[in-house]
Structures are given as C-alpha cells and as structure tokens.
C-alpha positions as a printed Julia matrix, in Angstrom:
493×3 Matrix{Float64}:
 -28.62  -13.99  -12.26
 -27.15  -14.21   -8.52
 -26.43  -11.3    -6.41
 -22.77  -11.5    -6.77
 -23.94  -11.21  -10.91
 -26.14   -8.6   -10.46
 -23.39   -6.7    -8.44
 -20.88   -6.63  -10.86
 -22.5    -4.82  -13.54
 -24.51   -1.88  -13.72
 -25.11    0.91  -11.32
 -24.68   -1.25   -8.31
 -20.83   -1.6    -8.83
 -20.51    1.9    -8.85
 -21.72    1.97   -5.56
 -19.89   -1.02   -4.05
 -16.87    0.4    -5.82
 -17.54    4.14   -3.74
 -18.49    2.19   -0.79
 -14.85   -0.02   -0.5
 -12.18    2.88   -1.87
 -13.59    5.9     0.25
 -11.63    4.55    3.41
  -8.61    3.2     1.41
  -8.63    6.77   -0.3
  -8.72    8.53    3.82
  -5.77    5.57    4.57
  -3.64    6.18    2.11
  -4.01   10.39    2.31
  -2.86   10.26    5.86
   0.46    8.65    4.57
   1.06   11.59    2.23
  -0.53   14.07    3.81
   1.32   13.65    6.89
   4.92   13.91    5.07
   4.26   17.16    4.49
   3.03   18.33    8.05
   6.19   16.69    9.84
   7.28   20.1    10.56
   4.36   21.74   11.66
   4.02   18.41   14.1
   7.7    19.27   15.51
   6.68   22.86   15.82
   3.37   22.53   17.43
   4.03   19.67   19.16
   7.71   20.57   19.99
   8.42   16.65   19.06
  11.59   14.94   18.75
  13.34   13.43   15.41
  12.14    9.94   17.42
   8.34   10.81   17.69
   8.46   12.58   13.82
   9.76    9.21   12.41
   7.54    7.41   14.41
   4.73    9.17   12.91
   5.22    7.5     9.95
   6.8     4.24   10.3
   4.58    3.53   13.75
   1.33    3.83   11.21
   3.57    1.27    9.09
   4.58   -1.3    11.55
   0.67   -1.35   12.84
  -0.6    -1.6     9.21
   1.73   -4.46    8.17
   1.38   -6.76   11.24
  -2.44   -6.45   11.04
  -2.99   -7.46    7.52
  -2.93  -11.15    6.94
  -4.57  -11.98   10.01
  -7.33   -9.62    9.25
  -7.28  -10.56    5.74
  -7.69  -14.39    7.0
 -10.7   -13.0     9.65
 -12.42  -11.54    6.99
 -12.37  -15.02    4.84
 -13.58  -17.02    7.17
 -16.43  -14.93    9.27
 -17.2   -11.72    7.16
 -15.73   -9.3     4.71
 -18.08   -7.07    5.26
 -18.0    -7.0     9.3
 -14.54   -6.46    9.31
 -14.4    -3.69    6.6
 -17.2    -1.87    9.29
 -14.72   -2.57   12.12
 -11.64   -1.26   10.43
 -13.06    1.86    8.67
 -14.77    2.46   12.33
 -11.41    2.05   14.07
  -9.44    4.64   11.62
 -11.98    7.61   11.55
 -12.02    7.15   15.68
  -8.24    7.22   15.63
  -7.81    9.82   13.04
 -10.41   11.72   15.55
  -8.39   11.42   18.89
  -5.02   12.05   16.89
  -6.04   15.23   15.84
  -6.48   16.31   19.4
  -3.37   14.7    20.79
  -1.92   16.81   23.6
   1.62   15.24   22.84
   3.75   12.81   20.95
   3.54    9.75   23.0
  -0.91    9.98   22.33
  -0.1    10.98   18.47
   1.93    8.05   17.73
  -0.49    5.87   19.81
  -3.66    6.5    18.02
  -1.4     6.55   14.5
  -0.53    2.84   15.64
  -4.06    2.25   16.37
  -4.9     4.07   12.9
  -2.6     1.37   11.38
  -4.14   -1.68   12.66
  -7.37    0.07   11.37
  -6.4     0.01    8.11
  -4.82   -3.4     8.43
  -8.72   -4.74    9.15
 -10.36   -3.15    6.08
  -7.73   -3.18    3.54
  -7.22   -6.86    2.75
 -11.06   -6.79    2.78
 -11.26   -4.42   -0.28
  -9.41   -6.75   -2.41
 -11.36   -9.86   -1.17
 -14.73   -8.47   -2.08
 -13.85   -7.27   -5.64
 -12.5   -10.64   -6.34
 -16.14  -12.0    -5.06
 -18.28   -9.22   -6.64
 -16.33   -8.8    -9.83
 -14.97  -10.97  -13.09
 -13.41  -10.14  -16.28
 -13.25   -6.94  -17.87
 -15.29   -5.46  -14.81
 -12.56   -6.74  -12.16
  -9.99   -5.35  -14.52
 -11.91   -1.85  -14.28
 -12.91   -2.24  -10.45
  -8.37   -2.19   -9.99
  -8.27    0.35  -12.59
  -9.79    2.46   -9.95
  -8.3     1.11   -7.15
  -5.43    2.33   -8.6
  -7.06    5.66   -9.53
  -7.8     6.22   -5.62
  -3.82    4.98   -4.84
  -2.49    7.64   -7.12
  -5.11   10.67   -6.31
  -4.8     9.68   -2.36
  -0.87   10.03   -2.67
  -0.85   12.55   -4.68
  -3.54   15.38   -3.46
  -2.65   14.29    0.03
   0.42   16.93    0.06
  -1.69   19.54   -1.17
  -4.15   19.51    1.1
  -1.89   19.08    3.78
  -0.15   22.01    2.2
  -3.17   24.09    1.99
  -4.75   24.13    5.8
  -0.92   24.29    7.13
  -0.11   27.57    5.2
  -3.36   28.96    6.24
  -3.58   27.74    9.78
  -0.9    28.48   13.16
   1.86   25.38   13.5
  -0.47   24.07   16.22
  -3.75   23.7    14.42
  -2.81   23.09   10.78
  -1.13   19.54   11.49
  -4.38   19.04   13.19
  -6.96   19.54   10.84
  -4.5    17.38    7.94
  -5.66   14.59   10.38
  -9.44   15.72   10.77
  -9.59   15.22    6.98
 -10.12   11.58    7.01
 -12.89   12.03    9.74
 -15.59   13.24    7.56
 -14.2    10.61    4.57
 -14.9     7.59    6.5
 -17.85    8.64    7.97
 -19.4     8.51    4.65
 -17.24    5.52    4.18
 -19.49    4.04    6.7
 -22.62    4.92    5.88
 -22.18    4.28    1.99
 -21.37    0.73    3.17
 -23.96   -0.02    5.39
 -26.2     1.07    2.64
 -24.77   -0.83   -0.42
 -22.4    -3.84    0.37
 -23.67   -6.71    0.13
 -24.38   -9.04    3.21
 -22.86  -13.05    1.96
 -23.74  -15.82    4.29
 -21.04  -16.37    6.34
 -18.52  -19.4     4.8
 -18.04  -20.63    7.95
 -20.67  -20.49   10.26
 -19.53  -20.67   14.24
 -22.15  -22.0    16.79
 -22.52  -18.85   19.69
 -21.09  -21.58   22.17
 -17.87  -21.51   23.82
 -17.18  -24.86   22.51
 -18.18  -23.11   18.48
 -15.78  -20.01   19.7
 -12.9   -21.97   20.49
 -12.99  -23.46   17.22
 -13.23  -20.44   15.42
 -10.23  -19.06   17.08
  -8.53  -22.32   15.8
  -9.13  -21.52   12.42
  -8.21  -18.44   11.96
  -4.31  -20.32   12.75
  -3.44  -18.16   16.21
   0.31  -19.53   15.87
   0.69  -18.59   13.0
  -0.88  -15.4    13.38
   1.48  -15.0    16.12
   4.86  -16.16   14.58
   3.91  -13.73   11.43
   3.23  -10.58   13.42
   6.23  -10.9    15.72
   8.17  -11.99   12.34
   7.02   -8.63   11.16
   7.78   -6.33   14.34
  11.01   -7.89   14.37
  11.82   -7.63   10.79
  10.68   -3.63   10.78
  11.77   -2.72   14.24
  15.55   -2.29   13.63
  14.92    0.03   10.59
  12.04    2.49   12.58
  14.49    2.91   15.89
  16.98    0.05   16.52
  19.62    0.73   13.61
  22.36   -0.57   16.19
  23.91   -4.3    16.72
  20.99   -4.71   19.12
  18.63   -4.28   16.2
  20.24   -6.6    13.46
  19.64   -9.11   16.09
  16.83   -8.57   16.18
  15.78   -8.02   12.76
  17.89  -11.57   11.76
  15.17  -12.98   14.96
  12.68  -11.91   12.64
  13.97  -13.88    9.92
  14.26  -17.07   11.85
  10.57  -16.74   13.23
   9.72  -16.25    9.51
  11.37  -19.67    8.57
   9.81  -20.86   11.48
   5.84  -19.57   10.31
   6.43  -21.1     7.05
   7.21  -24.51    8.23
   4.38  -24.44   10.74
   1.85  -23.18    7.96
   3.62  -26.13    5.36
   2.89  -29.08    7.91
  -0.51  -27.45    9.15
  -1.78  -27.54    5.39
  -0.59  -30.51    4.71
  -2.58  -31.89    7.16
  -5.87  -29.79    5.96
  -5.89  -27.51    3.11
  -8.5   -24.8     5.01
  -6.3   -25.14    8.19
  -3.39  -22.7     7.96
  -3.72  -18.53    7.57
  -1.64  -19.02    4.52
  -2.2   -21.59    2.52
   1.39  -21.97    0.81
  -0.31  -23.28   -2.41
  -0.95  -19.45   -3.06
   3.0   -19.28   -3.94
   2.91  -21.71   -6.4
   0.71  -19.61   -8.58
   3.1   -18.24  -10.74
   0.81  -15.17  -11.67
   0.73  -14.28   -7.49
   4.11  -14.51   -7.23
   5.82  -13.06   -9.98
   3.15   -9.87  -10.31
   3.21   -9.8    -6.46
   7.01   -9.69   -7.17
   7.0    -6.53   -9.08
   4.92   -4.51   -7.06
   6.55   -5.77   -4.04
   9.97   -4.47   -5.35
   8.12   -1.17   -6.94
   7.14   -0.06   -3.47
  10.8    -0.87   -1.88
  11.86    2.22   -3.25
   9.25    4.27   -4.44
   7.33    5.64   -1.73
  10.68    7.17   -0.29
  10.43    9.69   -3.03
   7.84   11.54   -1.82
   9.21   11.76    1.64
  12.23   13.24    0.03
  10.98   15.43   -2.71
   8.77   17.06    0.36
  11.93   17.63    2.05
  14.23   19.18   -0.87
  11.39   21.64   -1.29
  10.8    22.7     1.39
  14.22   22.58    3.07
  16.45   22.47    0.14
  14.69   25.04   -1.68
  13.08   27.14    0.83
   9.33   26.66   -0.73
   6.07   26.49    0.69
   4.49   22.78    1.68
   1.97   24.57   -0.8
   4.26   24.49   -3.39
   5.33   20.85   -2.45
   1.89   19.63   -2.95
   1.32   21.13   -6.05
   4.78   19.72   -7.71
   3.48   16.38   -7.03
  -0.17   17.16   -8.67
   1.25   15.7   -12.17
   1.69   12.33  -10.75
  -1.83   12.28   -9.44
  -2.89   13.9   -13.2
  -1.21   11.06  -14.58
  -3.18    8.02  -12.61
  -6.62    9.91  -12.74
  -6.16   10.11  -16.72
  -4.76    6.55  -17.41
  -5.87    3.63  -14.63
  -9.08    3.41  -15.24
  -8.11    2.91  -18.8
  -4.78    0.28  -18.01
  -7.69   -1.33  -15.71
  -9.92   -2.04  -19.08
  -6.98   -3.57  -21.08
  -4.94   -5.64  -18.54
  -6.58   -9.1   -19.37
  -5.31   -8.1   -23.22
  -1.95   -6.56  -22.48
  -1.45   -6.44  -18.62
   2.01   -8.32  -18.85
   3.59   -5.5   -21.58
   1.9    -2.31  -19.55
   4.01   -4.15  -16.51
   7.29   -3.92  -18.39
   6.43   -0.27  -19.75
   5.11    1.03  -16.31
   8.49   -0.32  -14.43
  10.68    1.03  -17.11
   8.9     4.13  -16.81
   9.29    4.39  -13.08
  12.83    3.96  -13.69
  13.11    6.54  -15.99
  11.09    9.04  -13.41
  14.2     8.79  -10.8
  17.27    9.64  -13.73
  14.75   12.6   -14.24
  14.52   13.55  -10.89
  18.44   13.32  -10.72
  18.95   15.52  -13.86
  16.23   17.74  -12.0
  18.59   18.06   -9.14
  21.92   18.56  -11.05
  20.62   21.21  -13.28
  19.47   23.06  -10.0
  22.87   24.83   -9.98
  23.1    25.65  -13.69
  21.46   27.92  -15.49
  18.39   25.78  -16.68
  17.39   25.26  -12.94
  13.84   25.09  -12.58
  11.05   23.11  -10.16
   9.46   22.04  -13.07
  11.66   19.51  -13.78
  10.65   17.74  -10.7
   7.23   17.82  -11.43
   7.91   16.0   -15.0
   9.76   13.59  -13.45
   7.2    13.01  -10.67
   4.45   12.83  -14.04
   6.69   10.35  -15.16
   5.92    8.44  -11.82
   2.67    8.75  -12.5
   2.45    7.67  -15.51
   4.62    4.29  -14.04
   2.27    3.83  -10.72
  -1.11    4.25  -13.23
   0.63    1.52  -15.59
   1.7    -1.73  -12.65
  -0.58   -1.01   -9.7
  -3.49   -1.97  -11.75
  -1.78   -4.8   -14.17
   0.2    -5.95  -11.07
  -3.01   -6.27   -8.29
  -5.09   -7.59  -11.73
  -2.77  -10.19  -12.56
  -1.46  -11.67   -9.21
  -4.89  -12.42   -8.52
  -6.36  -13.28  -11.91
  -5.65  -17.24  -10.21
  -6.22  -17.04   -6.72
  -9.45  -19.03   -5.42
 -12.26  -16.37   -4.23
 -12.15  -18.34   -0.77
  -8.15  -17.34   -0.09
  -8.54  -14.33   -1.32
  -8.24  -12.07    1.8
  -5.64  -13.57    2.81
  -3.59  -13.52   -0.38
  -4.23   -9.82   -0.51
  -3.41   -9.27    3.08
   0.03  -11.35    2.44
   1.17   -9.01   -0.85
  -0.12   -5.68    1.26
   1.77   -6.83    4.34
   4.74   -7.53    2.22
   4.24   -4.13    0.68
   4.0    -2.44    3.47
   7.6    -4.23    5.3
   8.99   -3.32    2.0
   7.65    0.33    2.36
   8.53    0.69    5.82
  12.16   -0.62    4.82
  12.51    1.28    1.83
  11.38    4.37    3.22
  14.16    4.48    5.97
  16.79    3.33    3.78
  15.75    6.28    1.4
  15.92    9.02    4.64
  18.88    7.55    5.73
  20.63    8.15    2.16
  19.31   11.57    2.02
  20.44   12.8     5.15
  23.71   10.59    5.24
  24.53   12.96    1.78
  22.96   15.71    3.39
  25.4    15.87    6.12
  28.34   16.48    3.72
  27.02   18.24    0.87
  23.65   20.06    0.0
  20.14   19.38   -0.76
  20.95   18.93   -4.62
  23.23   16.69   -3.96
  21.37   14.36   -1.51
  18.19   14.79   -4.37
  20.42   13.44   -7.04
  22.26   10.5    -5.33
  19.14    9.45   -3.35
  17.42    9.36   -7.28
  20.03    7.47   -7.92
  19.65    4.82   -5.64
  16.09    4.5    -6.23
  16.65    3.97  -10.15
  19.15    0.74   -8.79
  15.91   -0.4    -6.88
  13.56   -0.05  -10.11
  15.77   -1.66  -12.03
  15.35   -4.92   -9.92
  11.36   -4.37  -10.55
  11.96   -4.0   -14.31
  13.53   -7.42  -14.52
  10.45   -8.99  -11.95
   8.17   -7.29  -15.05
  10.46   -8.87  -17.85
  10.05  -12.74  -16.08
   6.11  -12.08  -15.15
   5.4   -11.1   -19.18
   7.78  -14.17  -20.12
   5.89  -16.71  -18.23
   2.15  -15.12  -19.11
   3.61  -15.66  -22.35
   4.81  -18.93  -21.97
   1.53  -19.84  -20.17
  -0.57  -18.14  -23.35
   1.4   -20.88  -25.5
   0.79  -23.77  -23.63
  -3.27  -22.91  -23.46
  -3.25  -22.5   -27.05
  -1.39  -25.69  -27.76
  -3.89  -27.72  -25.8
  -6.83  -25.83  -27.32
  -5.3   -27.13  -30.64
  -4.54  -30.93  -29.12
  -8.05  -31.51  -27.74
  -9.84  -29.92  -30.99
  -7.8   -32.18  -32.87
C-alpha cells in the first residue's frame, strides 16, 4: 500500500484532515469575525468609513490575487512548504494587526493576512485531491465544508463575546489574537503529520536551475492575472467613479489578454502555462465551479448586512448578532459531513436542493424584515432564515468543491483550486460591495427594515442565477451517467 494509500484511510486522515482545516478554519473566522467588530475598530481606532471597508475588502483583494500563483507554486515545488509559509505568514499578521497603533498598519498587515491565506489555501485542496479518493475525498470536503460553515458562523459570536466584555479599544483586538493561538497549532500539527512528497519538479540550487524554476511557474502570466484581478476589484473597494470603470474594464482587457498568452503558451507545452486552459473544458470544473462561483456573488453579503440590521437597525448587542447566526453554523456541523459521504451517489440533486434552498433563505429573511413592523415581529425569524442558509451552504459547498474536481488531474490540482477560490473570492469581494451599497443606498431613504427586505431581495435574484448553474451541472452529470452506461453495454456486447 503507498503512503498516499495508507494516508487516506484510517487514523492518519484524521490527522492530515486537522492538520490542513485548522488555518482555513482561523482564515475564514477573521472574515466573520471582523464584520462584527467594524464598530469597535471605528471607535477604538477612531477610523474612517475608507479604512472600515478596507478592512474587509483589503483582506479580499490580497487573498484573490495570491491564489493561483500560489496554487501553481505549490504544484510544482511543494504543497507542503507553501502551506508552512502561508499559515506562518497569517498567524504573524494576525499578531501585528492586533497591536496596530492605527488604520493605515491594520489594513497593511490585513493585506499581508490575505496573501497569507492566498499561499495555503489552494494548497488544502491540492493535497486532499493527492491524499484522498472516493468515498474518503467525498468525506475529507464534507468537512471542509463543516470548517466553512462553523468558521463563518461562530466567528460573530466570538467576536461578539470578547467585544461586549472588553473596552472599544481592546475587544477588536483580541477578535484578531484569536487566530494566533489557531495557527500555531496549525503549525505544529503539520509539521508533525503531513506528509513530505518528493518534489515533482526538482530545481538544481544553481542560478541557471533558479531561473528556470521561475519560468515555470509562468511569471507573465502570473503578472497579467494579478493586475487583471486588482484592476477588476479595485473600482468596487474605493474607485466607484468614471476613473474606476476604467479601470475595472482595464482589468477585463488584461484578462483577455492572460488567456491568450496562457492558450498559445500551452499549446506550445502542456506543463508550461499557470493555467492550463484544458481545466475549462472539464465540464464537471466548470459547471460545479459555476454554481459555487455564483453562490458566493451574493451570499456572503448577508452576513455583513444581517450584522448591521441588528445591531443598528435593531439596537442589539454584537452578542446577540452572533448568536442569530448560530443556526446556520448548527445546520453545516449536522449535515456536511453527511452530504460529503453521499455526493459521488447524489452530489448533482443535493446541488439543485442546496441552491434552491439558499434561495428560499433570502424570501425568508425578507418576510423576516417585513413582519418587523407588524405584530408577529420577532428576531427569530432571521435566525430560521439564516438555518435555512445553512442548511443551503452544508448542501453545494461540499457537492460543488467534490464534483468540480472529481476530473481534474492530481498534478493541476493547485492550480485549479487556486483559479475557482480566486474567482470566489473577486466574486465575494464584488458581491459584498454591491450588497452594502444596496443596503445603505435604501438606508438613506427609508429604515433598516426596509433596506433588510429589498437587499434580501436582491440576493434571492442572484441565487436564482446559481439555481439554474445547479439545474445544467445535474443535466450534464446525467447526460454523462448515460453515455458511460451505454458504452459499458457496447463493449460487453
């Protein structure tokens, strides 16, 4: 049996498997928890609408310009070395944020934090594909998924939790000290039990054998793809002017222009290019990268927005907000693990179900905020439509991450998972400011309710666009399912 075998059953993929999410767990809590503290931020740090927004959209642009190249780094000279880098990087950052004198060194080291996460994130889904097959790759997203949901979910309340019981100065502090003692177990669980792989691509310690390494890890197109990105995300962090659809329609051109120049490089060698742009004709990548992709263009707003209506609109505790959005986290812990064990049976149908339910979630939230005024006015009616998100996220992250890369070669996988978490993350970025924008934009001419339910609103148009991605993905797994059978018949005749 070989080691990457013997690592995918058993005890030992239990530890890989606390080893790799510990650090996306810390990652993904600092986007949550740090919603919540905004305020306590502008208070203690007497910041600026500017620095709050770059907060969480700096963290964003960082993260989604560092993935592909990292996840094309970590192919070629270590998945394992890089994961060590990254989860390094974000517990120093997360350090040296929580003891920022000022805005200008908190959004720094949250930038920093970013590219941190960039470098072991792609890395995470590169090593299950190695370590893991089958059923046990279907669990090993199952609680991938798990962490997601929890991480987004108990993120609020924690953040919740130290800033009710701490000054405006300090609690916003120790929401970012959290992830400190995270990763550092992060770090020593993975020196401990990941597995060392001979490097793919061994490079000769010359500068002659560095040069060429450099060469393949595609530095134009590394280059075109991060500027693409900056470009592309700029405009909707700071630059919503004429000056900024320039520059965000530059961002599109250089994105033409990276796909051409990753096209002819692979056509001249098929291990050349950071991308190969085979990956995209992989119907299961694109069409289940498709969903997920349009899941998280509206999605992740919510929680922004919810924390807001609480707190603001309602005049409730950032307690309080954390615990309304403890059903959604309820919701994944009960049910990914369990999606995770059944997506190679029905992953295309749980697809459908989990985008119609997040659908569903936002015309709750919207009745939520209309009955607000009537008589039957209650919180909890956020929080059941918030399970109902729950429910949704626990039902497509793990079907959607399972089956996009159910096809994808173990060698490209990095960078395959660094191209659907970059695109994520634009789509997160853009979403989330589109969201804002809405709420506020209703905000300034009516109340809180009334931003909750036409922001809802929106968001329901977005997951209806996700709902028909889910539709064609389970029509052409279907259609794909028919064709295998009919040649299993053909060649046994």
């Amino acid at each position: 049996m070989s080691q990457d075998q013997r690592s995918s059953e058993g005890a030992p993929s239990a530890r890989v498997l606390i080893a790799l999410l510990l650090p996306l767990f810390a990652s993904l809590m600092s986007i949550s928890s740090v919603m919540v503290a905004l305020p306590a931020i502008e208070e203690g740090l007497g910041a600026t609408s500017a620095d709050l927004q770059w907060v969480l959209s700096g963290y964003a642009l960082a993260f989604g310009v560092g993935l592909v190249p990292a996840g094309r780094a970590g192919d070629l000279w270590g998945r394992r070395r890089f994961f060590l880098i990254g989860t390094a990087v974000f517990a120093a950052t997360s350090l040296a944020a929580a003891f920022s004198p000022n805005p200008l060194m908190l959004n720094a080291m949250r930038i920093a934090a970013g590219l941190g996460a960039a470098m072991l994130v792609p890395q995470i889904i590169g090593m299950i594909q190695r370590l893991f097959t089958g059923q046990a790759r279907g669990r090993a997203y199952g609680l991938m998924s798990t962490v997601i949901g929890v991480a987004v979910a108990i993120g609020p309340l924690l953040a919740g939790v130290l800033i009710d019981a701490a000054s405006a100065d300090t609690g916003w502090r120790l929401v970012f000290l959290l992830n400190v003692p995270v990763t550092a177990a992060a770090l020593v669980a993975a020196f401990l039990w990941l597995p060392k792989f001979r490097d793919a691509h061994p490079t000769k310690s010359t500068a002659a054998g560095a040069f060429r390494g450099i060469r393949k890890l595609d530095p134009l197109g590394a280059g075109l793809l991060s500027v693409a990105i900056v470009c592309v995300m700029l405009p909707v962090i700071q630059f919503a002017n004429l000056i900024g659809a320039a520059v965000g329609v530059g961002g599109l051109v250089l994105l033409v222009l990276w796909y051409l120049w990753e096209k002819r490089l692979g056509e001249r060698d098929a291990e050349a290019p950071m991308v190969n742009l085979k990956l995209f004709t992989l119907p299961s990548y694109t069409w289940n990268s498709a969903v997920i992709i349009l899941y998280f263009a509206g999605m992740p707003g919510i929680w922004a927005v919810v924390a807001i209506y609480i707190q603001q609109g309602l005049g409730l505790s950032a307690l309080t907000a954390g615990l309304v959005m403890l059903p959604s986290a309820a919701m994944v812990i009960l049910l990914a693990s369990q999606v995770g064990r059944r997506v190679e049976r029905i992953g295309p149908q749980m697809l459908v179900l989990g985008s119609v339910a997040a659908f569903i979630s936002m015309l709750v939230l919207a009745g939520a905020a209309f009955l607000q005024s009537t008589q039957w006015a209650s919180i909890g009616w956020v929080a059941l439509a918030l399970g109902v998100n729950g429910l949704s996220q626990a039902l497509i992250i793990p079907s959607a991450q399972t089956l996009s890369m159910q096809d994808v070669p173990e060698s490209m996988a990095g960078a395959a998972g660094g191209v659907a978490q970059s695109a994520q993350r634009v789509v997160t970025a853009i979403g989330l400011a589109v969201v804002t924008a809405v709420y506020f934009m209703v905000l300034s001419g009516y109340d809180h309710q009334t931003a909750l339910l036409v922001t809802s609103l929106v968001i329901s148009g977005i997951m209806l666009t996700s709902v028909l991605a889910a539709v064609g993905a389970a029509r052409r797994a279907a259609a794909d399912r028919r064709l295998s059978r009919s040649a299993t018949v053909t060649s046994g005749e």
